[in-house]
C-alpha positions as CSV (number, residue, x, y, z in Angstrom):
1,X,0.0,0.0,0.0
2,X,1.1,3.7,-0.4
3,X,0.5,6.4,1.3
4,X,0.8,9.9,0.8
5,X,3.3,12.0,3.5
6,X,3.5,15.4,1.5
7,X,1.3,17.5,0.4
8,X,1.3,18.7,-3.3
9,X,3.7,21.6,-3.0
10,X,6.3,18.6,-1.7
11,X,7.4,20.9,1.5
12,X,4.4,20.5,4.2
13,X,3.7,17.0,5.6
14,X,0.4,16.2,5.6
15,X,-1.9,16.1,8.6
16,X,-1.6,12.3,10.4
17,X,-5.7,11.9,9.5
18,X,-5.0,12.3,6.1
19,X,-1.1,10.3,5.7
20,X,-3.1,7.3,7.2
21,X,-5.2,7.0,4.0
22,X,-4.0,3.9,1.6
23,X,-3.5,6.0,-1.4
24,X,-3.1,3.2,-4.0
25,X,-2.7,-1.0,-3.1
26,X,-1.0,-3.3,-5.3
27,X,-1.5,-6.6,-5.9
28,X,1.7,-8.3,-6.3
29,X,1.2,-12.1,-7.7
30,X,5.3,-12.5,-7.8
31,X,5.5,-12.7,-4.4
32,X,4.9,-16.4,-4.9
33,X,7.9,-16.6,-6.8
34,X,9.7,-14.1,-5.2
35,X,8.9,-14.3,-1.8
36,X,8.4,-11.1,0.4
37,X,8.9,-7.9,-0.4
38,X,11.4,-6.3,1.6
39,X,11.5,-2.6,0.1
40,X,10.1,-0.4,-2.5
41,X,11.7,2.5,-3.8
42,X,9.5,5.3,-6.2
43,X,11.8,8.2,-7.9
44,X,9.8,10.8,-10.3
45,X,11.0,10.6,-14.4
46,X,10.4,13.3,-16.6
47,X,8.9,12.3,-19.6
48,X,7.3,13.2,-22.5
49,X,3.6,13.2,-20.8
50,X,5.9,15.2,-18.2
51,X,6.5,13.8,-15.0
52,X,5.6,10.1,-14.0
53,X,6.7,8.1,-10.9
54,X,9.0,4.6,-11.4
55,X,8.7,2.0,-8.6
56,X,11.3,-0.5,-8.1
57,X,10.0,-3.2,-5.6
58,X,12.7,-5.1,-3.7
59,X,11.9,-8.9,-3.3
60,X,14.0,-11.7,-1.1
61,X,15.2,-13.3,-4.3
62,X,14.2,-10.5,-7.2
63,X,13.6,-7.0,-8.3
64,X,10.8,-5.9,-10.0
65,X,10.5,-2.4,-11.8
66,X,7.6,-0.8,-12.4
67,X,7.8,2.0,-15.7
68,X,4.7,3.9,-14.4
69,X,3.3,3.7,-11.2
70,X,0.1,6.2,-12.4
71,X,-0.5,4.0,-15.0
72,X,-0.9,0.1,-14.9
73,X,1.9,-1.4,-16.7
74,X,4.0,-4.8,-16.3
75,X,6.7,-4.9,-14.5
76,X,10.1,-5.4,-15.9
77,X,12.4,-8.1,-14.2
78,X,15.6,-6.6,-12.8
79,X,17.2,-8.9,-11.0
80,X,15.8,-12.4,-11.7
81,X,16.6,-16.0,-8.6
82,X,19.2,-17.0,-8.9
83,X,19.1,-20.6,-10.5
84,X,21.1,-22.9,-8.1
């Protein structure tokens, strides 16, 4: 789940009653294969559409990143198990 800690200027935290509010929940079926995640990491991109938010999510054996967390899109593989 995310969660939203700034406001939309990016200086002001918001208040707690608002932060506590799930933002946006993902479903992540390759924590079967990749068993728990153990961090996530989201950095803004400019782009062409202007600016869009990438999401790398940290797994015990993997690392999946995420082009566009506005949008739905696949995840790439970044780090695949290590066979062995």
């Amino acid at each position: 789940m995310l969660y939203r800690l700034f406001d939309k200027s990016g200086m002001n935290l918001m208040p707690e009653k608002e932060a506590r509010k799930v933002k946006k929940v993902f479903k992540v079926p390759e924590i079967k294969k990749y068993g728990q995640v153990v961090d996530l990491f989201i950095f803004p991109s400019t782009s062409m559409d202007g600016v869009q938010y990438n999401m790398y999510l940290i797994f015990e054996h993997g690392i999946l990143f995420y082009p566009a967390v506005d949008r739905k899109t696949e995840p790439l593989l970044k780090l695949p198990e290590a066979s062995g």
